[in-house]
C-alpha positions as CSV (number, residue, x, y, z in Angstrom):
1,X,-13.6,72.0,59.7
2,X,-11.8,74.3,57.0
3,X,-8.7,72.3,57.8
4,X,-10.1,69.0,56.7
5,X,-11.7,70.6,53.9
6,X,-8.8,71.6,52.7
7,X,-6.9,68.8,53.1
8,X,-9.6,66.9,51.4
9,X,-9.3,69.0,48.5
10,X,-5.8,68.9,48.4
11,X,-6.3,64.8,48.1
12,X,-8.6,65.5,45.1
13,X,-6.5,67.6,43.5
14,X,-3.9,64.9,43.5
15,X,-6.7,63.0,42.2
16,X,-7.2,64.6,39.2
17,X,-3.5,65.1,38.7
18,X,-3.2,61.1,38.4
19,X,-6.2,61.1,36.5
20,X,-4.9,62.9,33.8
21,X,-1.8,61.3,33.5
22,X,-3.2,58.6,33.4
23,X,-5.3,59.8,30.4
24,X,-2.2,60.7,28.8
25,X,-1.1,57.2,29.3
26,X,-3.7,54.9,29.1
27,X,-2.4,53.6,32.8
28,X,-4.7,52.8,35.7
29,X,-6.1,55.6,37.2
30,X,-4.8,55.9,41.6
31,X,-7.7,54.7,43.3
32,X,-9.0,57.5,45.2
33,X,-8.7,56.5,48.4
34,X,-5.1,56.1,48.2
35,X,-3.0,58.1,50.6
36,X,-1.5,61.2,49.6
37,X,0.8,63.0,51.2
38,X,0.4,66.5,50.5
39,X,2.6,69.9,52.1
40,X,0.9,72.2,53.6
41,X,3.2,75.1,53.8
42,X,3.8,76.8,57.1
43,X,0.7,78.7,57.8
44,X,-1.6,77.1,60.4
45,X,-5.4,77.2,59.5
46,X,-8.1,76.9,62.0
47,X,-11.2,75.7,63.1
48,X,-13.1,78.8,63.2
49,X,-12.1,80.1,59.7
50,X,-14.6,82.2,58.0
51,X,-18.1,80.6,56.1
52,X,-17.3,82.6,53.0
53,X,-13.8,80.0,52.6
54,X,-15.9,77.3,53.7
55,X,-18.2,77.4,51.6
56,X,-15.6,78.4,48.6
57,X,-13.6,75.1,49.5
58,X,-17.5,72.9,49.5
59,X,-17.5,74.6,45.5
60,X,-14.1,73.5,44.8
61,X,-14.4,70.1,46.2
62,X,-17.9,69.6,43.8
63,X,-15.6,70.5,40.5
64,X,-13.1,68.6,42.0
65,X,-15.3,65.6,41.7
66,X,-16.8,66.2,38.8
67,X,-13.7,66.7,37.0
68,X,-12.5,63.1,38.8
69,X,-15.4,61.2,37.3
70,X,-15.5,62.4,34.2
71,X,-11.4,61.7,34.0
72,X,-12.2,58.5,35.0
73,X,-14.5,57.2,32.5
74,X,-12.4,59.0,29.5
75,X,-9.4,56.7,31.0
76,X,-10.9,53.7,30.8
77,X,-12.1,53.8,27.6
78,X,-8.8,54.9,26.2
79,X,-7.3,52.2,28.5
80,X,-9.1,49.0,26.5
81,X,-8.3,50.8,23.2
82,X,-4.6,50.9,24.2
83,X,-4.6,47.2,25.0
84,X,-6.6,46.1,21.8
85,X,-3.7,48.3,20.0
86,X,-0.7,46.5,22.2
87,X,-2.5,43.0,21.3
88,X,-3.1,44.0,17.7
89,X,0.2,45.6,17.0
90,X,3.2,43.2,15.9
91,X,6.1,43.4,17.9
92,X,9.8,42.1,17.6
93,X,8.9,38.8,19.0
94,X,5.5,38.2,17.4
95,X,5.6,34.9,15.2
96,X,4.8,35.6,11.7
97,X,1.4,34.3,10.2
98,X,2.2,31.5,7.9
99,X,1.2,31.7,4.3
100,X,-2.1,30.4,3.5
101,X,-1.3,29.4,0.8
102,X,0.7,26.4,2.4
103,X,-1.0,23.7,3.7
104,X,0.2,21.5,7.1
105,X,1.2,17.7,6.0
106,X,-2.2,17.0,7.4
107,X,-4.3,19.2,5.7
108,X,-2.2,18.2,2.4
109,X,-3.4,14.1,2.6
110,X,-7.1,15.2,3.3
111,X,-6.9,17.1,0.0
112,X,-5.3,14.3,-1.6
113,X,-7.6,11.8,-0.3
114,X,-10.2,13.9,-1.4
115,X,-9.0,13.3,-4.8
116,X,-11.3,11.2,-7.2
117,X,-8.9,10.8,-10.7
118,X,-5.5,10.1,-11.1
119,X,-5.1,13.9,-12.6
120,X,-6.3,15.4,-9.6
121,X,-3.6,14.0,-7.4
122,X,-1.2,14.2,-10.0
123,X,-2.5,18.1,-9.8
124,X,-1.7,18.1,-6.2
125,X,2.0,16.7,-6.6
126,X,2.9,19.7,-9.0
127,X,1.2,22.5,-6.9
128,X,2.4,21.2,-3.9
129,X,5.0,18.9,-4.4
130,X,7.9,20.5,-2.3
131,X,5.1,20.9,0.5
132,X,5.0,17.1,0.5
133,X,6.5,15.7,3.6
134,X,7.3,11.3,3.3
135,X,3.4,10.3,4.4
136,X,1.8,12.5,2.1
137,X,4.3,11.5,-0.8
138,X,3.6,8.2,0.0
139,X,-0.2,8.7,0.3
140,X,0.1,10.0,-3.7
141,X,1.6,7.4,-4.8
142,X,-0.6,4.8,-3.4
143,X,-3.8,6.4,-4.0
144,X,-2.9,6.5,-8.0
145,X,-2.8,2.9,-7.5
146,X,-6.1,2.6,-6.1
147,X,-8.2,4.9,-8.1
148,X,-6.6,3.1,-11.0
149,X,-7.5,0.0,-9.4
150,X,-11.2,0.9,-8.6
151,X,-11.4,2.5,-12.2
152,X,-10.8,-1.3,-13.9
153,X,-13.5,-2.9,-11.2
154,X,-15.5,-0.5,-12.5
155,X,-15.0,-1.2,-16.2
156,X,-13.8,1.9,-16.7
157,X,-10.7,2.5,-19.5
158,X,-7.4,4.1,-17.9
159,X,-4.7,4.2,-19.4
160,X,-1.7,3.1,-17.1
161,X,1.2,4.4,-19.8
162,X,0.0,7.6,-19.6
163,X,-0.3,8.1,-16.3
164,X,3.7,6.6,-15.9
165,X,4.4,9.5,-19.0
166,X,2.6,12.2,-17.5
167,X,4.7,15.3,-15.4
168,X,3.2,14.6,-12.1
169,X,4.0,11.3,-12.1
170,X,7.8,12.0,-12.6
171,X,7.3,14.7,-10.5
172,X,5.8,12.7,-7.8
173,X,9.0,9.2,-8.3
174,X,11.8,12.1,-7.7
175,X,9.8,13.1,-4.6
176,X,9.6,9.6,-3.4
177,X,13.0,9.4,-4.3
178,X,14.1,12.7,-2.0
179,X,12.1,11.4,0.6
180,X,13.3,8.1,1.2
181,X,15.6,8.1,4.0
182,X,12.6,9.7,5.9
183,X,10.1,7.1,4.8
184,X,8.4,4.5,7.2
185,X,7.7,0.8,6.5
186,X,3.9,1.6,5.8
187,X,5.2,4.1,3.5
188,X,7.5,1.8,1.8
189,X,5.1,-1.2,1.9
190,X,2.5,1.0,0.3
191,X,4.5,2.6,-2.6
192,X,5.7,-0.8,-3.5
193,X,2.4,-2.2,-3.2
194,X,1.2,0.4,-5.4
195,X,3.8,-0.2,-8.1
196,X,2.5,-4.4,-7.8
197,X,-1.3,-2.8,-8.7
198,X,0.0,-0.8,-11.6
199,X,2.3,-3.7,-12.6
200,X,4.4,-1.1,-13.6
201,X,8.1,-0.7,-12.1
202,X,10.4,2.2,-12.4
203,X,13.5,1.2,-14.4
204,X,15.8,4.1,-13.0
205,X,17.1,1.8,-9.8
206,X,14.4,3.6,-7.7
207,X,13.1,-0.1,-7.1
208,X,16.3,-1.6,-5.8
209,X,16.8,1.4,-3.7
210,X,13.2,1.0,-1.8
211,X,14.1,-2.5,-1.5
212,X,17.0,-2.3,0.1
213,X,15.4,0.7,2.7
214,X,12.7,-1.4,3.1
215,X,15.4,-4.0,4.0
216,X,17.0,-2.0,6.6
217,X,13.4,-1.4,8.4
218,X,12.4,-4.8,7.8
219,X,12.5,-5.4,12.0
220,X,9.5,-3.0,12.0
221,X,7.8,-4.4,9.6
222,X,4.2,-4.9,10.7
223,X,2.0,-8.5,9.7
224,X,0.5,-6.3,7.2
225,X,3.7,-4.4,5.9
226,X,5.2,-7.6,5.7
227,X,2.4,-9.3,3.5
228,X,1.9,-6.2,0.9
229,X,5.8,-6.6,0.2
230,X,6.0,-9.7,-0.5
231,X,2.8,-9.5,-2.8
232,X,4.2,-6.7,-4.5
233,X,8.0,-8.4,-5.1
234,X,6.4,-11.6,-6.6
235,X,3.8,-9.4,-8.6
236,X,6.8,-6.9,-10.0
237,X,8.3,-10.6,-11.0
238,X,11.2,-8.3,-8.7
239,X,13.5,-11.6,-7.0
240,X,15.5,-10.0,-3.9
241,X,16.5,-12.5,-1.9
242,X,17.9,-10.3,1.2
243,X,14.6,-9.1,2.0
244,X,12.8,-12.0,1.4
245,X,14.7,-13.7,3.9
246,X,14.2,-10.3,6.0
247,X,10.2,-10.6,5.8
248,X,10.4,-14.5,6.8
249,X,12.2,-13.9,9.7
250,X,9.8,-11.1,10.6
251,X,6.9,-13.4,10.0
252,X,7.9,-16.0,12.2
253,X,7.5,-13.4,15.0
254,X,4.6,-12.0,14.5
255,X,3.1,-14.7,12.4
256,X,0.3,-15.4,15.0
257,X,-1.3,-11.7,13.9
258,X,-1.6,-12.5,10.3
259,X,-4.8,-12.5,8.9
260,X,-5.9,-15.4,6.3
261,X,-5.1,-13.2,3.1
262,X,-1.5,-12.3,4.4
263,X,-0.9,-15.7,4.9
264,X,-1.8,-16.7,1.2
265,X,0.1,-13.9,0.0
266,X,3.1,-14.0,2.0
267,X,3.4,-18.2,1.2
268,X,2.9,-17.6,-2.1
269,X,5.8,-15.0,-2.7
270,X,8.4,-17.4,-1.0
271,X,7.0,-20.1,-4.0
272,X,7.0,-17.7,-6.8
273,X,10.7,-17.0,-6.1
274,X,11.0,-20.8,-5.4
275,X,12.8,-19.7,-1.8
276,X,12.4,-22.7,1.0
277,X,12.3,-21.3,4.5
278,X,11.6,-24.7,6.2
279,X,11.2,-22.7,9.7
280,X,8.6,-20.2,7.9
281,X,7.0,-23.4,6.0
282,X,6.3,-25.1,8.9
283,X,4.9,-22.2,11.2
284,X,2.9,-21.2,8.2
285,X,1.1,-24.5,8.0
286,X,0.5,-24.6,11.6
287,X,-1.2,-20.8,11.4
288,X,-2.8,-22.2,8.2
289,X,-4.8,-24.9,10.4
290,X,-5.8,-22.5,13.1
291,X,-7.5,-20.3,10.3
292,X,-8.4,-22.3,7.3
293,X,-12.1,-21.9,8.1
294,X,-11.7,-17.8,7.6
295,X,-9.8,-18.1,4.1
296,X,-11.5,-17.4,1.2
297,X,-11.7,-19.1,-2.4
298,X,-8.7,-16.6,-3.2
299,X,-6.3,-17.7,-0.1
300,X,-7.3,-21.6,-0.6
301,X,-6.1,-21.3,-4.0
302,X,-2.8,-19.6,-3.8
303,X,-2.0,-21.2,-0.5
304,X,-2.5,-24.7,-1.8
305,X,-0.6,-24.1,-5.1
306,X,2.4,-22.2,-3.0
307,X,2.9,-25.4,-0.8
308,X,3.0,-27.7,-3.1
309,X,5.3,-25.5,-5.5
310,X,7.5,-25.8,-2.5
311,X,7.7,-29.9,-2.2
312,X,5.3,-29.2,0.7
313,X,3.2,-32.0,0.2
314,X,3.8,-33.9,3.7
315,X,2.8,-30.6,5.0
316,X,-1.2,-31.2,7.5
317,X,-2.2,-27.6,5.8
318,X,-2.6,-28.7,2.1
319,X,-5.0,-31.4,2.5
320,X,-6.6,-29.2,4.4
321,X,-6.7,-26.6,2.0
322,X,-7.9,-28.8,-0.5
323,X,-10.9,-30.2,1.4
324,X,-12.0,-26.5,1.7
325,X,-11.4,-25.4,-1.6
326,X,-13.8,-29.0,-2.8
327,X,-16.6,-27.4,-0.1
328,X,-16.8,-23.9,-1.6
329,X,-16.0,-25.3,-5.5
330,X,-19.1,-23.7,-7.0
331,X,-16.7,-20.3,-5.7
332,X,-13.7,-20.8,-7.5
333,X,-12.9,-18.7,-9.9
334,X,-11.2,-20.0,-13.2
335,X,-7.6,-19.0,-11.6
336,X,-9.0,-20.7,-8.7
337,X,-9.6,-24.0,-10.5
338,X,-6.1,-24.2,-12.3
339,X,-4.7,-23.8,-9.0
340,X,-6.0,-25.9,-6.9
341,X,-6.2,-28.7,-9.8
342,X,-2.3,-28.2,-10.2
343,X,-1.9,-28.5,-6.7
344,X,-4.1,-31.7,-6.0
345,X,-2.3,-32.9,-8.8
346,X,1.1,-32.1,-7.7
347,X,0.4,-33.2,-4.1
348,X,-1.6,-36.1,-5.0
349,X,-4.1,-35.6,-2.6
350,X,-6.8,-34.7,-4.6
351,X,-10.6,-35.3,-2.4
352,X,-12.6,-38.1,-3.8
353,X,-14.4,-36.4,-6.2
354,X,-12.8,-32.4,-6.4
355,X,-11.1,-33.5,-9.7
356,X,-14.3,-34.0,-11.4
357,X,-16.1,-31.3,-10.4
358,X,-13.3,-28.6,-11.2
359,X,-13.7,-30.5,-14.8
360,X,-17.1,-30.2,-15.1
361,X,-17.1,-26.7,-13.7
362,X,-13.7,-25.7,-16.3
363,X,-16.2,-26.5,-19.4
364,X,-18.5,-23.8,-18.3
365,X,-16.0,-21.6,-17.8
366,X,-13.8,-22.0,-20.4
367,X,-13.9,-18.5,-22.1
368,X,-12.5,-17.0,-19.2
369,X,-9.6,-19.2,-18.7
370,X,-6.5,-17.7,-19.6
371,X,-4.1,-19.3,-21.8
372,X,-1.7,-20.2,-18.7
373,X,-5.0,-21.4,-16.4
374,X,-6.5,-23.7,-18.6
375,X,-3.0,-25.6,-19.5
376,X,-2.6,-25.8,-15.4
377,X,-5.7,-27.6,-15.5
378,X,-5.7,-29.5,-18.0
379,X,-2.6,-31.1,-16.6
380,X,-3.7,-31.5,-13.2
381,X,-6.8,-33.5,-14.3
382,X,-4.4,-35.7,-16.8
383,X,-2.1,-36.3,-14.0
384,X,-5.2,-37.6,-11.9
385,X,-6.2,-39.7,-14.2
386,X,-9.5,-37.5,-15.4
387,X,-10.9,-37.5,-18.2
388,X,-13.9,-35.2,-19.2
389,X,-14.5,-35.8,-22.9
390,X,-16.4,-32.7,-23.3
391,X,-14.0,-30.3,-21.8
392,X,-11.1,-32.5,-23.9
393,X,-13.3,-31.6,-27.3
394,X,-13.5,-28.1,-26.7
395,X,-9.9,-27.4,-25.3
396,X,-9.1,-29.1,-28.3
397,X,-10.9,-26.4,-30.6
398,X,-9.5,-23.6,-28.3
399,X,-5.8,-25.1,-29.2
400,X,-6.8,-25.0,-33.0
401,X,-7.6,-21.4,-33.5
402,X,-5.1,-19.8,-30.7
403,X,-2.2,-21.5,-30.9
404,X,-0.3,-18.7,-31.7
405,X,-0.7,-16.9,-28.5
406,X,0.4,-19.5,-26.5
407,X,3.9,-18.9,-24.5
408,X,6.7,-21.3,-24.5
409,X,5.5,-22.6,-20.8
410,X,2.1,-22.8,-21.7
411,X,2.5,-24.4,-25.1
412,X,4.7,-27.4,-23.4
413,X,2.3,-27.3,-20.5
414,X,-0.8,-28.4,-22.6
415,X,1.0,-30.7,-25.0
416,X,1.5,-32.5,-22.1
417,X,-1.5,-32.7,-21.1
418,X,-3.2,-33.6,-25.0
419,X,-0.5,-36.1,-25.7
420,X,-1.3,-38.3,-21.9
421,X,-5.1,-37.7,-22.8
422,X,-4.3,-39.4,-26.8
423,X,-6.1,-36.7,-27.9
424,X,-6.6,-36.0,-31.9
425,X,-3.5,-36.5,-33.7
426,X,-4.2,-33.4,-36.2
427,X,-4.3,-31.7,-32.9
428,X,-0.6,-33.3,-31.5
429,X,1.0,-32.5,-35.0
430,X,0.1,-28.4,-34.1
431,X,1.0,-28.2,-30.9
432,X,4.2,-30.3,-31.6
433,X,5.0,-27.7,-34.8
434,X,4.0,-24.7,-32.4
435,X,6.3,-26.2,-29.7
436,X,9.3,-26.3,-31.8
437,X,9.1,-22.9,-32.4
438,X,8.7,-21.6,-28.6
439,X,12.1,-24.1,-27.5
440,X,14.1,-20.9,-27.1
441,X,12.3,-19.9,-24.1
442,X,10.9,-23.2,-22.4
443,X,12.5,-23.6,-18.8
444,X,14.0,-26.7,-17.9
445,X,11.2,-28.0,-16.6
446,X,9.2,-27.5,-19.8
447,X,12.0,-29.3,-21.6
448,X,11.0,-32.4,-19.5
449,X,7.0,-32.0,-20.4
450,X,7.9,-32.1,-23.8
451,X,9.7,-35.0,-23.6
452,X,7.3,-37.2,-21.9
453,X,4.4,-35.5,-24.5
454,X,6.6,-37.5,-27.3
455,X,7.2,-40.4,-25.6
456,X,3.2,-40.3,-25.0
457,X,2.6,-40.1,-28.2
458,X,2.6,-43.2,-30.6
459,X,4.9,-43.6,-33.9
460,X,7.8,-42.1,-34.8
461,X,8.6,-38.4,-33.0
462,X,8.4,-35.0,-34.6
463,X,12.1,-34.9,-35.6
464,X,12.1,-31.4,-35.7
465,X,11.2,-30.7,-32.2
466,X,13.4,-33.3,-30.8
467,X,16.2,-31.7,-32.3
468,X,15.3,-28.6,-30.9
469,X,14.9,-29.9,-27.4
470,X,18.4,-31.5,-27.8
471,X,19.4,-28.1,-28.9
472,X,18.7,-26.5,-25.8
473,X,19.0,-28.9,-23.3
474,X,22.6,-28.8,-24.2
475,X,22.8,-25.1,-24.3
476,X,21.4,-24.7,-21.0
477,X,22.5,-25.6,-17.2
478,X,19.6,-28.3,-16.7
479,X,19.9,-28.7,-13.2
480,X,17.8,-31.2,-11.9
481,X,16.0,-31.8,-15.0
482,X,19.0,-33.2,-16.6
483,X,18.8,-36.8,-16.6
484,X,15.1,-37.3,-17.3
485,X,15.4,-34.3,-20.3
486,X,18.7,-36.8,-21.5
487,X,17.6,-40.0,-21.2
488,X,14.1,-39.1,-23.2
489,X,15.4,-37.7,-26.1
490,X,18.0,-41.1,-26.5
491,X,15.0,-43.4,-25.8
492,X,13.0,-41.5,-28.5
493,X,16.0,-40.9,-31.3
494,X,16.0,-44.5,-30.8
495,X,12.4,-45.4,-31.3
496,X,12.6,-43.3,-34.2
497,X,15.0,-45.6,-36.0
């Protein structure tokens, strides 16, 4: 019995001994029923010891205990403080905490989108600006545009020079710039899209130079991509020919997924820049059937006056166009009506009945007309043979009193139409004088409405503007123009003698 006691004690000693170190240590504490091995010595003890040991070895083993549990709980407190220390303190291969005060590209465009005015992105580009990774770049760049786009729908002034002045902007074109072998065709698309809405353009080659990326990437180009650039080009007035041709052959393949608006937009880019992509022409036409139904006043409008800009007028789509433009006429806006009145016009294919209504409709209009839209129309309805005396009496008192701010295409557009209509000859002998002086910058084309205005026009010619269009039609490479320019001004020198 005193044996075992004693070697029972002897295992609790050993107890306590790992206890403490492991008090010392913070470690885990050796379970107590561990095995132990302990020495002896070399004296034997026995089973009949004496009660006195025994019961001094029972005392011992009570301590022994108490002093185990007590080790025990001390240990494991200090053992979850040592590992909250371990976690807490930094060691060599810790990561460092970034600095709050840089935001991930993600949480960047949620603050700019979050922007309401042009000066609080601009503010974001100049506190941020070398934070700014490609999509968030573009992101500023195109959200300028379209708080400055929402501002004028709202009737609110904003001021598109100083916006192009300020720091941030300039801040924010070198970051577009810097960023530009990184950016993505939506990123290009947009920024150029955005430059269209301000109808502003930088002048440092940064244009060319997202043209031509956007060139390269043109293969990934999606229907939507592919419509906002060719928007924006014929917005900017910005002729590149390369990636026009790059976005038609893109749209043939993925024509099919183009809604009704990219359609109109992307046809009417190719016209504005008077590029014929037969293969794109004709697909387009086919898409424009299939859809026609979905397109609003807007895409009739353009789409009709694109095709029959480009000689289209065989094409099944533009008669088709103009039948839904004549059902939803009451629609049309006064860009609208010019449109689709030069087109019908052009095209000859004007519904029974469209021409008239788009003249009755342009009278009640007519203080919204621009300069350019109202000399479309009236031609279209003189070269239909339409005559609405009304609107022909008050266009007349519009060409009176503004004159002046009519350009050289405009000016030659109208006489045109005034002369064919034998309108007032006060009125002729103004627009005639006001013609002479815009000859410098008539096109070709313009030459060649002038000269059938004269040869309209009864009695002898207005000598001065004759000369002039002489002047410049042998000045300038007439193309196509040539013979009918020529020939007009000999037949009316000689009806002057």
């Amino acid at each position: 019995m005193y044996s075992l006691l004693t070697m029972r004690a002897a295992t609790l000693r050993a107890a306590v001994v790992a206890g403490l170190v492991g008090l010392a240590s913070g470690a885990h504490l050796v379970a107590l029923d561990r095995e132990v091995e302990v020495g002896y010595g070399g004296e034997a003890h026995h089973v009949g010891a004496t009660e006195e040991a025994t019961e001094a070895v029972l005392y011992e083993l009570q301590l022994l205990a108490i002093v185990v549990a007590v080790c025990m709980m001390i240990a494991k407190g200090t053992q979850g403080a040592t590992k909250r220390k371990i976690l807490e303190a930094p060691t060599s291969d810790a990561v460092s905490v970034p600095d709050p005060a840089v935001l991930s590209p993600k949480r960047l465009n949620a603050l700019i989108l979050d922007c309401r005015t042009v000066q609080e992105i601009l503010q974001v580009v100049e506190e941020h600006g070398e934070d700014l990774n490609p999509v968030n770049v573009a992101t500023c760049v195109y959200r300028v545009a379209r708080t400055v786009k929402s501002m004028r729908i709202k009737g609110c002034r904003t001021s598109v020079r100083d916006t192009v002045r300020s720091p941030g902007w300039v801040r924010l074109l070198t970051l577009v710039d810097s960023r530009l072998p990184a950016l993505q065709p939506q990123s290009l698309s947009n920024i150029l899209w955005a430059f269209a809405t301000l109808s502003w353009a930088p002048r440092d080659g940064l244009l060319e130079r997202l043209c031509a990326a956007a060139t390269q990437q043109v293969a990934a180009f999606n229907p939507q991509d592919l419509a906002n650039t060719a928007w924006a080009l014929s917005s900017l007035k910005h002729r590149d020919e390369k990636l026009m041709r790059g976005l038609g052959r893109r749209s043939l393949e993925v024509l099919e997924h183009f809604r009704p608006q990219a359609i109109s937009n992307l046809v009417y880019a190719f016209a504005v820049f008077e590029i014929l992509d037969e293969d794109l022409l004709q697909a387009v036409s086919q898409r424009i059937l299939l859809v026609v139904d979905r397109f609003t006043p807007e895409d009739l409008a353009n789409s009709a006056w694109a095709l029959a800009s480009l000689g289209q007028t065989s094409s099944p789509a533009l008669p088709c166009l103009l039948a839904a433009a004549h059902g939803c006429v009451r629609s049309l806006s006064t860009h609208n009506i010019s449109s689709i009145a030069w087109a019908a016009a052009t095209a000859g294919q004007a519904p029974a009945g469209l021409m008239g209504e788009l003249a009755e409709l342009s009278l009640g209009k007519l203080a919204h007309f621009s300069h350019r839209g109202l000399s479309s129309t009236m031609w279209g309805l003189a070269e239909a043979g339409v005559r609405h005396d009304g609107l022909l009496r008050a266009v007349e008192q519009v060409v009176r009193s503004k004159v002046q701010f009519f350009h050289a295409g405009e000016i030659a557009t109208m006489t045109n139409a005034l002369a064919r209509f034998n309108t007032d000859a006060a009125v002729l002998a103004v627009v005639y004088d006001h013609c002479a002086t815009k000859i410098a910058g008539c096109a070709p084309k313009h030459l060649r409405l002038i000269v059938e205005a004269m040869a309209a026009t009864p009695g002898a010619p207005n000598a001065a503007l004759l000369d002039a269009v002489a002047g410049k039609a042998a000045s300038e490479d007439m193309g196509g123009e040539a013979e009918a320019v020529e020939s007009g001004v000999a037949a009316l020198r000689a009806r002057g003698h």
